[in-house]
Every structure is written in C-alpha cells, then in structure tokens.
DSSP file (Angstrom, degrees, kcal/mol; ACC not computed):
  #  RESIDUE AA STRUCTURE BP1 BP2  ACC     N-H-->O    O-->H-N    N-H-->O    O-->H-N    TCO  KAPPA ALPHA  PHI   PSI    X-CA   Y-CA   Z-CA
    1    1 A X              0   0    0      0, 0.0     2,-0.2     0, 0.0     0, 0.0   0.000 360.0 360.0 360.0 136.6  145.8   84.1   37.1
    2    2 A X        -     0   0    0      1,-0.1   125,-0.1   125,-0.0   123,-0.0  -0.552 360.0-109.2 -81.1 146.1  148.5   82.3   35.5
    3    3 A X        -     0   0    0     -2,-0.2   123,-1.0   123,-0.1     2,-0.4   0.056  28.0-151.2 -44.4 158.8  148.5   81.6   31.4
    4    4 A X  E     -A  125   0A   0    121,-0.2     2,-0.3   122,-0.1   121,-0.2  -0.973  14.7-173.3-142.5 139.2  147.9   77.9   30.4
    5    5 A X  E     -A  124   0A   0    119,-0.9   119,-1.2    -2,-0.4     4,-0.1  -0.906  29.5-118.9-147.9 130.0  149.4   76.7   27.0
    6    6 A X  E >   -A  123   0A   0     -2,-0.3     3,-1.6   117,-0.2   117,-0.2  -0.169  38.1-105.4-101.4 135.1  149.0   73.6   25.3
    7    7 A X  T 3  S+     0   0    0    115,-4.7     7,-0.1     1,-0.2    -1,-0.1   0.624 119.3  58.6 -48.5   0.0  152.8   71.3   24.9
    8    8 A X  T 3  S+     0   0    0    114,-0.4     2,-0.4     5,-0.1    -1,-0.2   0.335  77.3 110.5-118.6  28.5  152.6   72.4   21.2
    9    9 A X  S X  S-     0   0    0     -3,-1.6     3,-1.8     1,-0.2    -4,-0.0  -0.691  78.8-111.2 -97.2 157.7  152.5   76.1   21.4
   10   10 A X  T 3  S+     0   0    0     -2,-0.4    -1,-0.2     1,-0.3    -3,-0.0   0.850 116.6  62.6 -73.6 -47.1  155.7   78.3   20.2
   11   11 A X  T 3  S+     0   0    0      1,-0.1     2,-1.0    -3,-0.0    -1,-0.3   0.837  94.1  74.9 -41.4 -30.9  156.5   79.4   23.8
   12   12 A X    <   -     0   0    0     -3,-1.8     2,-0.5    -6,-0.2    95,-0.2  -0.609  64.1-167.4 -95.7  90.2  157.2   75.5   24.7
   13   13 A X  E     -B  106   0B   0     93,-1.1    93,-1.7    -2,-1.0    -3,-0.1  -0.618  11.5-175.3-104.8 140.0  160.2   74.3   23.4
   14   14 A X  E     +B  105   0B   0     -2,-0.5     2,-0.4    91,-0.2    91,-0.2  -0.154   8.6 165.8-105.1-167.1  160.4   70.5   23.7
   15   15 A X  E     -B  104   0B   0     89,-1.2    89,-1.7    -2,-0.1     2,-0.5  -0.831  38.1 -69.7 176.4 170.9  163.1   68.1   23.0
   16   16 A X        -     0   0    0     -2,-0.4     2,-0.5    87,-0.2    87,-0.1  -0.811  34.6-172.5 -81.9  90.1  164.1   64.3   23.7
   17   17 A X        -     0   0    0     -2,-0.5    85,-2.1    85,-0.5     2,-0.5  -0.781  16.7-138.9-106.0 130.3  165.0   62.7   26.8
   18   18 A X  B     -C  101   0C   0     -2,-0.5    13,-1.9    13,-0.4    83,-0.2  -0.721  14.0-122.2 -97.1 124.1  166.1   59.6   27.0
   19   19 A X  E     +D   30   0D   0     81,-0.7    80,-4.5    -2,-0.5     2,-0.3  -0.169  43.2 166.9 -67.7 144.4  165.2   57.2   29.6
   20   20 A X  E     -D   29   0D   0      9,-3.6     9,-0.9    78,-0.3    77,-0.0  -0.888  36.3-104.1-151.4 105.8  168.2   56.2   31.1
   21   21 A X  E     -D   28   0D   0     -2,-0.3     2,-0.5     7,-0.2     7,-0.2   0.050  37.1-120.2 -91.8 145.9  169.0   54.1   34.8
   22   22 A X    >   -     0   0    0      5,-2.1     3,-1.1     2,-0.0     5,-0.4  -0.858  61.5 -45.9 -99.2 137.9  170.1   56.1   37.3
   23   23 A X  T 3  S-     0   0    0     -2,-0.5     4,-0.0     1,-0.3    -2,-0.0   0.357 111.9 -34.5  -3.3-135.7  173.7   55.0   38.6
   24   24 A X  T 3  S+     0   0    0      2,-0.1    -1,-0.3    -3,-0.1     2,-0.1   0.315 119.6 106.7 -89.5  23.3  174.4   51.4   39.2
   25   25 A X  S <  S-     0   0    0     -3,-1.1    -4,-0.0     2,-0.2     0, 0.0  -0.537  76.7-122.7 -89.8 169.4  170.2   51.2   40.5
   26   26 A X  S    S+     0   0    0     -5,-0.1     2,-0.6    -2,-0.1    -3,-0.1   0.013  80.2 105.3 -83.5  27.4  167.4   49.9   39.1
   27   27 A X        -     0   0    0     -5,-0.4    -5,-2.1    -4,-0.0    -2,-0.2  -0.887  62.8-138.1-118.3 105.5  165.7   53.1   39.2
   28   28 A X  E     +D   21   0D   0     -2,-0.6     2,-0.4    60,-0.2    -7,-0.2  -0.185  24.8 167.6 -71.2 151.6  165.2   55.0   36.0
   29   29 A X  E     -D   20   0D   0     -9,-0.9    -9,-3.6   -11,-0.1     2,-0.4  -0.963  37.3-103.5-149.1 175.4  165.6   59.0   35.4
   30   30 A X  E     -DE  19  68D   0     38,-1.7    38,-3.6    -2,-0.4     2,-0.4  -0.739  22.7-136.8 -96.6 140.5  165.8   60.9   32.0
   31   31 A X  E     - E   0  67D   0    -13,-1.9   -13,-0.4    -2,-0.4     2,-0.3  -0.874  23.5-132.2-103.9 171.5  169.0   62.4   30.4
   32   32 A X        -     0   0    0     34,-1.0    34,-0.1    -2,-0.4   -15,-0.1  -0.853  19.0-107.2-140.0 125.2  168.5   65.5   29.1
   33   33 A X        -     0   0    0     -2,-0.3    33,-0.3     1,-0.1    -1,-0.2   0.096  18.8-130.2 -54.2 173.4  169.7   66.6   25.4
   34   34 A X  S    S+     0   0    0      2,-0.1     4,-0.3    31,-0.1    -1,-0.1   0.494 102.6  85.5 -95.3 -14.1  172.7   68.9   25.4
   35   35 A X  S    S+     0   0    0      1,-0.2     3,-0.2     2,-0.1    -1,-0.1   0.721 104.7  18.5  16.9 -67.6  170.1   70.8   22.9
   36   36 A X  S >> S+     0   0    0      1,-0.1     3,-1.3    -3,-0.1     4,-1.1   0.132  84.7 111.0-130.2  35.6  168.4   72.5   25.8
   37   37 A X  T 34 S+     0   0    0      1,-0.2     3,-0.2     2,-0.2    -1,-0.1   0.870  70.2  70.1 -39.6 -48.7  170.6   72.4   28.7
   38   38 A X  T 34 S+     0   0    0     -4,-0.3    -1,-0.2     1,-0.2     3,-0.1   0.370 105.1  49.4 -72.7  20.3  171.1   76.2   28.5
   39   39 A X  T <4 S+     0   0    0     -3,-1.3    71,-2.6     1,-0.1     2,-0.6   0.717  99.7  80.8 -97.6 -52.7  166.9   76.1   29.9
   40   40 A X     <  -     0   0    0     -4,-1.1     2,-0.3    69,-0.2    -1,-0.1  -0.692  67.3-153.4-101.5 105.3  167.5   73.8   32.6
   41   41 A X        -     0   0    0     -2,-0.6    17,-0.2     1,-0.1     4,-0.1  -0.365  19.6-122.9 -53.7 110.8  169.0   74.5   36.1
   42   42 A X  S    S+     0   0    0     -2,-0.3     2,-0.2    15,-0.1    17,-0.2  -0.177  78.6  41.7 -54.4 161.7  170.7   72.3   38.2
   43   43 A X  E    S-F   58   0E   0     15,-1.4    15,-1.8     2,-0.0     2,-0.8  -0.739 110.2 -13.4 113.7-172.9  169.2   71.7   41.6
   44   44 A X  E     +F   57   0E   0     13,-0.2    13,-0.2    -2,-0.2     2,-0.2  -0.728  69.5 159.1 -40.8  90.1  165.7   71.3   42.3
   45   45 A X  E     -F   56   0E   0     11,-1.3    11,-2.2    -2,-0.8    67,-0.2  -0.506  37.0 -96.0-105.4 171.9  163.3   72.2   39.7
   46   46 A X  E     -F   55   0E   0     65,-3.9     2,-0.4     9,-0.2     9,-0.2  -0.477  28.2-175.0 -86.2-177.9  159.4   71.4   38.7
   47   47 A X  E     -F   54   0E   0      7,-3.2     7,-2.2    -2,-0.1     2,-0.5  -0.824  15.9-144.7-155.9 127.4  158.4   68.9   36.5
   48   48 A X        +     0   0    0     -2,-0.4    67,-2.4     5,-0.3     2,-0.4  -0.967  19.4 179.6 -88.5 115.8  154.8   68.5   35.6
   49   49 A X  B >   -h  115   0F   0     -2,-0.5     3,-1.2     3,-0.5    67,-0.1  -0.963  68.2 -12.4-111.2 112.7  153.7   64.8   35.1
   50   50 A X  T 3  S-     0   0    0     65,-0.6     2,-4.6    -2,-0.4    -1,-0.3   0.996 128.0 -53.5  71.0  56.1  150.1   64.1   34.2
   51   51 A X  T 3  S+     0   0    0     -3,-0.2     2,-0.3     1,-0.1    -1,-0.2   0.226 115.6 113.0  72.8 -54.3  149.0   67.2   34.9
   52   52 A X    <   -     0   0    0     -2,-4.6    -3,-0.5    -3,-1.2     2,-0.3  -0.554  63.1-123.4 -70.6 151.9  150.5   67.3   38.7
   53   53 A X        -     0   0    0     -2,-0.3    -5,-0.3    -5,-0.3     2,-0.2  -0.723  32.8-179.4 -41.6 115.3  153.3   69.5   39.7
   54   54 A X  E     -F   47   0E   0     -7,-2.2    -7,-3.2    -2,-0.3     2,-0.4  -0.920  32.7-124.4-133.4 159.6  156.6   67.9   41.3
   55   55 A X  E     -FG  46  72E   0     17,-1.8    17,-3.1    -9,-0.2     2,-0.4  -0.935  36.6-147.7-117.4 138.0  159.3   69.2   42.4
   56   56 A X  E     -F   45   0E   0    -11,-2.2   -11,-1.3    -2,-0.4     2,-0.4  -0.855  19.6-141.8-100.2  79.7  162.7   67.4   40.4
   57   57 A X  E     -F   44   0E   0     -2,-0.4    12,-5.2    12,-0.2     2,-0.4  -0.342  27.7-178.7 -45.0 117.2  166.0   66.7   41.4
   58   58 A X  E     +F   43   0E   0    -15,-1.8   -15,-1.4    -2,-0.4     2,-0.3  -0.904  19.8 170.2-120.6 137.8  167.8   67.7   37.9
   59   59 A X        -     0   0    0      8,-0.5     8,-1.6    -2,-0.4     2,-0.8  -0.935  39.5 -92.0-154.5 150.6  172.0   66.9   38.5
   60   60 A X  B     -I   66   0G   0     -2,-0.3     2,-1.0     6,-0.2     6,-0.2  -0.664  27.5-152.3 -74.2 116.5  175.1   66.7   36.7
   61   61 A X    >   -     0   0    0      4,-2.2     3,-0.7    -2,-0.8    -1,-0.1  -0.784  44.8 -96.2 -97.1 103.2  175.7   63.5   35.6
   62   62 A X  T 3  S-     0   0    0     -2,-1.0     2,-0.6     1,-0.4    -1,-0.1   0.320  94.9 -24.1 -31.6  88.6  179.4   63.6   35.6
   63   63 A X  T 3  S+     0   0    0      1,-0.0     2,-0.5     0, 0.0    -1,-0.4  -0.331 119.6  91.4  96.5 -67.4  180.2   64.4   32.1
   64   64 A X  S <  S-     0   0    0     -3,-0.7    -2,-0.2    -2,-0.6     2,-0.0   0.195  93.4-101.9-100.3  69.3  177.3   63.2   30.6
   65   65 A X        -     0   0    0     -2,-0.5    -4,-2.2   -34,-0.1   -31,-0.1  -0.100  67.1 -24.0  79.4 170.1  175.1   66.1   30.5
   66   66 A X  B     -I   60   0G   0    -33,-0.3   -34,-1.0    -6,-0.2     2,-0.4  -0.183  51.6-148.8 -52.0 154.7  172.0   66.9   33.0
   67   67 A X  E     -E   31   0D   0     -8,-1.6     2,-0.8   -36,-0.2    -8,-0.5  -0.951   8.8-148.6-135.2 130.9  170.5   64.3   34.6
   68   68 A X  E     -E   30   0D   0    -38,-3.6   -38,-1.7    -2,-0.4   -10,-0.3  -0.921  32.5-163.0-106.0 126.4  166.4   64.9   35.4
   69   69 A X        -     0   0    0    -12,-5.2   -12,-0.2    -2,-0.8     2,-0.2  -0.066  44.3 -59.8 -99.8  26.9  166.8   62.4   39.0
   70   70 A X        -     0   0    0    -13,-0.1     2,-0.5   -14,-0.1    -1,-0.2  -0.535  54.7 -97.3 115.6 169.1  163.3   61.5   39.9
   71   71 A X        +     0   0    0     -2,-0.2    15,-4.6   -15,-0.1    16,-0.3  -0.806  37.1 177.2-145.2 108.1  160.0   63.4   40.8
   72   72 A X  B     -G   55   0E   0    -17,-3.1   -17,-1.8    -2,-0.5     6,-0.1  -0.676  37.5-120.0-118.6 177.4  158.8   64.0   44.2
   73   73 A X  S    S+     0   0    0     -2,-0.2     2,-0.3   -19,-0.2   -17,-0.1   0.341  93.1  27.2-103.4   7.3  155.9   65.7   45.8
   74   74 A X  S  > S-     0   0    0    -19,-0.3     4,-0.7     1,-0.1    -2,-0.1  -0.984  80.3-108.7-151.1 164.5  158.0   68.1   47.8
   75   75 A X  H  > S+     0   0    0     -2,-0.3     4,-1.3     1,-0.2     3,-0.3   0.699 111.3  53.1 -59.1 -26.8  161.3   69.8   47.8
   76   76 A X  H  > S+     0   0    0      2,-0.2     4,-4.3     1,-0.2     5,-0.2   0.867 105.6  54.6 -34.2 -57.1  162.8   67.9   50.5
   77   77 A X  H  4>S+     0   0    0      2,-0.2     5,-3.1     3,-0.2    -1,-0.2   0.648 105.9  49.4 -63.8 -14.9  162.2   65.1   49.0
   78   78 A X  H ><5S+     0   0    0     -4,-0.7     3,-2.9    -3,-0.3     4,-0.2   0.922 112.1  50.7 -76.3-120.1  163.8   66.1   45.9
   79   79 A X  H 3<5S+     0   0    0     -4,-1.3    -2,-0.2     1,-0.3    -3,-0.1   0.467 122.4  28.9 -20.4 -46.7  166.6   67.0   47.8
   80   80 A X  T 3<5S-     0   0    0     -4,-4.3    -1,-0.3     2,-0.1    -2,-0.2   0.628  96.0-134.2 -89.7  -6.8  166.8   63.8   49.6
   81   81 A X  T < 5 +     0   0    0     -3,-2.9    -3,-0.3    -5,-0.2     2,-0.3   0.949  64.4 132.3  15.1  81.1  165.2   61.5   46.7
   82   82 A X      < +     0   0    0     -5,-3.1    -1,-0.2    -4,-0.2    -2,-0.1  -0.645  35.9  47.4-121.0-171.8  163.2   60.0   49.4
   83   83 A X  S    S-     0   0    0     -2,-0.3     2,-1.9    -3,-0.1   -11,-0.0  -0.020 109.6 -43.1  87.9 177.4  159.6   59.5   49.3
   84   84 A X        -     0   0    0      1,-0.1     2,-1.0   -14,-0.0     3,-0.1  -0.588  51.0-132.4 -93.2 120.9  158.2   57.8   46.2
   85   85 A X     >  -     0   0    0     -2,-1.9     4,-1.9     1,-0.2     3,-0.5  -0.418  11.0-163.1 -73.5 114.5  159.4   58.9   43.1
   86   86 A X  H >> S+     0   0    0    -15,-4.6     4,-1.4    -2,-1.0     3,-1.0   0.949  87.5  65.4 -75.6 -27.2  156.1   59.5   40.8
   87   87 A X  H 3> S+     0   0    0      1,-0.3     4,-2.0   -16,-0.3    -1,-0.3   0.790 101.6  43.1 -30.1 -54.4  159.0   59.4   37.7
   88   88 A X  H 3> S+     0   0    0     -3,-0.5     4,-1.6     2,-0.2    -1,-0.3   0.692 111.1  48.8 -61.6 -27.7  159.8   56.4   38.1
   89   89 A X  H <X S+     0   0    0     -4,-1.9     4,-1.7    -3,-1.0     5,-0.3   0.658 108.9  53.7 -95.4 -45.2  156.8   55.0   38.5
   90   90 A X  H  X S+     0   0    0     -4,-1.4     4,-1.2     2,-0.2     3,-0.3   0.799 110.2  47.7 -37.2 -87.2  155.2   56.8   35.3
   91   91 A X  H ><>S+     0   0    0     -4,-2.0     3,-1.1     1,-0.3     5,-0.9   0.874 113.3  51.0 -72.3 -50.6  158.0   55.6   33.0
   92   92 A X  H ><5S+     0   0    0     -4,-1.6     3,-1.5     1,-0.2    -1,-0.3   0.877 111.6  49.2 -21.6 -62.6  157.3   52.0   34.7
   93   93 A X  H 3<5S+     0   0    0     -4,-1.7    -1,-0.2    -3,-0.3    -2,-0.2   0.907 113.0  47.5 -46.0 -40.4  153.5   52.4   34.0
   94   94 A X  T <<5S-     0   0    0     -4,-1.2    -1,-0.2    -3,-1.1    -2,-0.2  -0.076 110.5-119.2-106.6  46.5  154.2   53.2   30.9
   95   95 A X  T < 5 +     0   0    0     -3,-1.5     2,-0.7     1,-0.2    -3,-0.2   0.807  52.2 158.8  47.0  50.2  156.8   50.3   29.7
   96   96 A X      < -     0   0    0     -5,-0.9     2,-0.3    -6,-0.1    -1,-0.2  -0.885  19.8-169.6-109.0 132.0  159.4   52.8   29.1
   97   97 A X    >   -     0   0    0     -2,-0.7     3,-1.7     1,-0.1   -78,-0.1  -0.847  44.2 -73.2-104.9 134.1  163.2   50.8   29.1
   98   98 A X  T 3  S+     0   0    0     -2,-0.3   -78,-0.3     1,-0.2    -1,-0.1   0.156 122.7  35.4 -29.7 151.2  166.3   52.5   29.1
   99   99 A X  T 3  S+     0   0    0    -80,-4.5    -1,-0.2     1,-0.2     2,-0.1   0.518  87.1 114.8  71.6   2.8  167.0   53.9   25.6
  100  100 A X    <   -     0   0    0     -3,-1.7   -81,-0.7   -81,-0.1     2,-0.3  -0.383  60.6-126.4 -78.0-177.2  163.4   54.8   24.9
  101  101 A X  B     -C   18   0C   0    -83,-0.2    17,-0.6    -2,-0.1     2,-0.3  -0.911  21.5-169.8-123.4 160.2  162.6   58.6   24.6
  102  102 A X        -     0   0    0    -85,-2.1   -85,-0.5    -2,-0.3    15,-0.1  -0.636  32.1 -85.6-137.7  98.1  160.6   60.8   25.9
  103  103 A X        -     0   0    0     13,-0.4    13,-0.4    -2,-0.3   -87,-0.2   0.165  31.9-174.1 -20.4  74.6  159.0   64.7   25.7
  104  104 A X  E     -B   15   0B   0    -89,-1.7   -89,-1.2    11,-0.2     2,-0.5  -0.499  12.8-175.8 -68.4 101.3  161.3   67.0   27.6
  105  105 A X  E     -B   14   0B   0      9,-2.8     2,-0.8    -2,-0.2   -91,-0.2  -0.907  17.1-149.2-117.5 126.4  159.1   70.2   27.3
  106  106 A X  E     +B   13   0B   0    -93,-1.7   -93,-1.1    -2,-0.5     3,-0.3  -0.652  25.9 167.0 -82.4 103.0  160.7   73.5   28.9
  107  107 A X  S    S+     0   0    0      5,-1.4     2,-0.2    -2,-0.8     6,-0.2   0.826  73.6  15.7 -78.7 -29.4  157.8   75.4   30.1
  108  108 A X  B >> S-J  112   0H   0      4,-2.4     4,-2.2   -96,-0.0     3,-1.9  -0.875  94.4-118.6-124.5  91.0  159.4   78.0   32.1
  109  109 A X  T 34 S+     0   0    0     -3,-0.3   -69,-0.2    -2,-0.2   -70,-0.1  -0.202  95.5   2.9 -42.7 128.8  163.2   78.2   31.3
  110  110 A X  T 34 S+     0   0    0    -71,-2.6    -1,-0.2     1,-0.2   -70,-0.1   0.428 142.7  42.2  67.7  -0.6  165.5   77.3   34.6
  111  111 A X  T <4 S+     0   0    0     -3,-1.9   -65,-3.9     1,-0.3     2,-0.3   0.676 100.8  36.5-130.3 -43.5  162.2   76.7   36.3
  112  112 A X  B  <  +J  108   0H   0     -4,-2.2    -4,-2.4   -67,-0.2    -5,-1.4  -0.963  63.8 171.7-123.2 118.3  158.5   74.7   35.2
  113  113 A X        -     0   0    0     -2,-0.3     2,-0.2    -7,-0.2    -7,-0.2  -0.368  15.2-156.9-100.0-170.7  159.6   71.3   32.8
  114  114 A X        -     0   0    0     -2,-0.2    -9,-2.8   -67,-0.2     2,-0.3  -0.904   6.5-143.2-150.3 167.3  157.2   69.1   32.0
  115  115 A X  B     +h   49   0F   0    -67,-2.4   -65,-0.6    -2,-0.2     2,-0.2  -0.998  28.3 161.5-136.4 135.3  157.3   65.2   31.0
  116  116 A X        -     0   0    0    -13,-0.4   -13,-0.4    -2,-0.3     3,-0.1  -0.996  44.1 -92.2-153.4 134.1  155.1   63.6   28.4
  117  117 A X    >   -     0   0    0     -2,-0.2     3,-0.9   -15,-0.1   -15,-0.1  -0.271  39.6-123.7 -38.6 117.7  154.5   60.6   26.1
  118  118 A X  T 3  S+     0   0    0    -17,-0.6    -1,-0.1     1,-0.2   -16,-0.1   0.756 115.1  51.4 -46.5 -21.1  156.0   61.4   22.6
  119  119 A X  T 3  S+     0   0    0     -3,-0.1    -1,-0.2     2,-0.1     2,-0.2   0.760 104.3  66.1 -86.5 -27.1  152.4   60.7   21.5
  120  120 A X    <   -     0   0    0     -3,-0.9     2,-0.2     1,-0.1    -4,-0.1  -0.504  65.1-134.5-107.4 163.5  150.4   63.0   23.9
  121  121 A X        -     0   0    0     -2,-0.2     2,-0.3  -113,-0.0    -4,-0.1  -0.481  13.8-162.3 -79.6 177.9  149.9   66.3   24.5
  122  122 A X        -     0   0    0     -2,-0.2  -115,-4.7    -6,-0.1     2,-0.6  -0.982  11.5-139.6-159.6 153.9  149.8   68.3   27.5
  123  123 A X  E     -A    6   0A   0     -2,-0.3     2,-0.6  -117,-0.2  -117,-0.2  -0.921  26.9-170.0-120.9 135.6  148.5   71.9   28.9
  124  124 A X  E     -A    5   0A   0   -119,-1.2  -119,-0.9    -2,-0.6     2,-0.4  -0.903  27.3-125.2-112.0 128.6  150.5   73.8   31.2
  125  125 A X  E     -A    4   0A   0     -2,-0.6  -121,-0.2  -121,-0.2   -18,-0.1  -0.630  17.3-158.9 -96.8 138.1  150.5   76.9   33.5
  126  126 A X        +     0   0    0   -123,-1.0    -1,-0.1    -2,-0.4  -122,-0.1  -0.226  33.5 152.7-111.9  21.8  153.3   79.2   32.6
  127  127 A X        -     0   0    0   -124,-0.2     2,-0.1  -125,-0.1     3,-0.1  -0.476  48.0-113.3 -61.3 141.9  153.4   81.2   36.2
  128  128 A X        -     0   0    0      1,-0.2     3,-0.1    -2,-0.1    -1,-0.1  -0.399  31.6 -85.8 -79.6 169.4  156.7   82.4   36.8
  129  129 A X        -     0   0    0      1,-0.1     2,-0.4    -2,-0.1    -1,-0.2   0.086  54.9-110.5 -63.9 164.6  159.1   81.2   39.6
  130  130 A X        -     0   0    0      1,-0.1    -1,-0.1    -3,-0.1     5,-0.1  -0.753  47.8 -83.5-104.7 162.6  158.3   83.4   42.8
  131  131 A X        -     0   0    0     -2,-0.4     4,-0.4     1,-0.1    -1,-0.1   0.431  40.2-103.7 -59.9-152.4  160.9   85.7   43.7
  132  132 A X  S    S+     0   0    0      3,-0.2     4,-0.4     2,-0.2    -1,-0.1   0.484 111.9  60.4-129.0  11.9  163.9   84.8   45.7
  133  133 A X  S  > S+     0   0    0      2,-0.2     4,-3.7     3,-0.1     5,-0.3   0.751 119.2  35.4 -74.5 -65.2  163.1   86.2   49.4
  134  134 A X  H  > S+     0   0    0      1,-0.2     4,-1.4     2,-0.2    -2,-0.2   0.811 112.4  55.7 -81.4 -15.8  160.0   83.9   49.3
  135  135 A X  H >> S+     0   0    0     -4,-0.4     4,-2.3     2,-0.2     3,-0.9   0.976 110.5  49.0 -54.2 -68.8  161.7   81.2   47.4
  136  136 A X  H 3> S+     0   0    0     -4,-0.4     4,-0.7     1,-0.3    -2,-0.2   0.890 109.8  51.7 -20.9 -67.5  164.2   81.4   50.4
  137  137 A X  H >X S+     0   0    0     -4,-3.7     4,-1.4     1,-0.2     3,-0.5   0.872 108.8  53.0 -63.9 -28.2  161.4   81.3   52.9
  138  138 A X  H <X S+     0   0    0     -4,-1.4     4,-0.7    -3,-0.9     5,-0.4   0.878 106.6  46.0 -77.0 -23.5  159.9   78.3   51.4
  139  139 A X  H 3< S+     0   0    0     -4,-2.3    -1,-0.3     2,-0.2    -2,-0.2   0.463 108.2  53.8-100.0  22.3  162.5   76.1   51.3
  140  140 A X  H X< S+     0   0    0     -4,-0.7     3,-2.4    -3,-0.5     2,-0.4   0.808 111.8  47.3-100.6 -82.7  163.8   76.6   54.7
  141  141 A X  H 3< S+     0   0    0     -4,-1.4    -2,-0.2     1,-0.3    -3,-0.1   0.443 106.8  54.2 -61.8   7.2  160.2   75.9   56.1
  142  142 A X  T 3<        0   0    0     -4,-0.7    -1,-0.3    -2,-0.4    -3,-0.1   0.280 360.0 360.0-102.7 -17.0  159.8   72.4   53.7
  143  143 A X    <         0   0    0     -3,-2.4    -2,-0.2    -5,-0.4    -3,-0.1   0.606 360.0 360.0  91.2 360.0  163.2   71.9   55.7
C-alpha cells in the first residue's frame, strides 16, 4: 500500500507557480520556479488536483523555464491537450488571473506534482513511478 503525506510534510517540497496564459490563448497553465526545475520532467507527468490524479503536459517554454500545460484525465490527452483540461478549469473556479501564485508541491521528484491553493492543504500518495517495461506498455495501449 502506498504512503500518504500531508502537503506540509519534510518529504514534500513545495514552491510557487505562477499562473501564467498559455501562448497567445486564453487558456491558462502554471510556470514553474527555476527553484525546482531539477524535480520536474519534461513530458507527461501527474499532477494531483483536489485530490484526483491527472496526467500533465509539463513543456519547455522557450527560454522561460518549464511550463506545467494543462491537466487531463489521460495520457493521450496530455499528449494531445485535447479533452477538458481540469487545470484550467480549477484556476478559473477559483479566480486565479495571470500573475497570481500558486502551490507547486513535488511529491514524487520527475514524477507525482500536486497543485493547491496557497491557503489549503493537501494529502498525497507517494507510490513510486512503475517501472519502465510497464510504463512502456501503458502508454502504447492509452495510444
């Protein structure tokens, strides 16, 4: 059974991401400090919002640092940013405008984020990534 640890625990180290419009859209994503970059993979990572699991296009934003690109319910979708993005719609629920911040926590380094209100807390499970044969096999059958 995987460990569970509450966003304020010495394993979880959080930082400040700033909500930030993603290219010339109206569609918002977080940048990501330069702070914890050496945690965070490009590519398709998780992100836990509210509890859920998503999986998170995270990208170079040319020059300025990582980019976390939206949060969708599967890796394709992430891949493709198709589907609804629950990110967006989060920071939208909660009136966040470019140049607010937000709780960047690295749960899993290069794998498990989470996003949170600067005000809230959060619990997380701290399973590690599955190995990279069965990683392999999953994302070939999510297409």
């Amino acid at each position: 059974m995987a460990d569970r640890v509450a966003s304020d625990h010495p394993s979880i180290e959080t930082a400040r991401a700033t909500v930030t419009r993603r290219g010339g859209t109206s569609r918002l994503g977080l940048g990501l400090p330069a702070s914890i970059t050496e945690h965070v993979e490009s590519g398709v990572g998780r992100v836990v919002i509210d509890g859920t699991e998503y999986r998170a296009p995270i990208i170079d934003a040319a020059g300025d640092g990582l980019l976390l690109a939206g949060a969708y319910h599967n890796a394709r979708q992430a891949r493709d940013r198709s589907g609804t993005d629950v990110l967006d719609g989060w920071m939208q629920d909660n009136n966040l405008s470019p140049g607010r911040t937000v709780a960047f926590d690295v749960i899993v380094p290069g794998f498990r984020y989470g996003v949170r209100l600067p005000s809230e807390s959060a619990v997380y499970d701290t399973s590690e990534p599955p190995n990279q044969g069965l990683q392999d096999i999953a994302e070939n059958l999510d297409g």
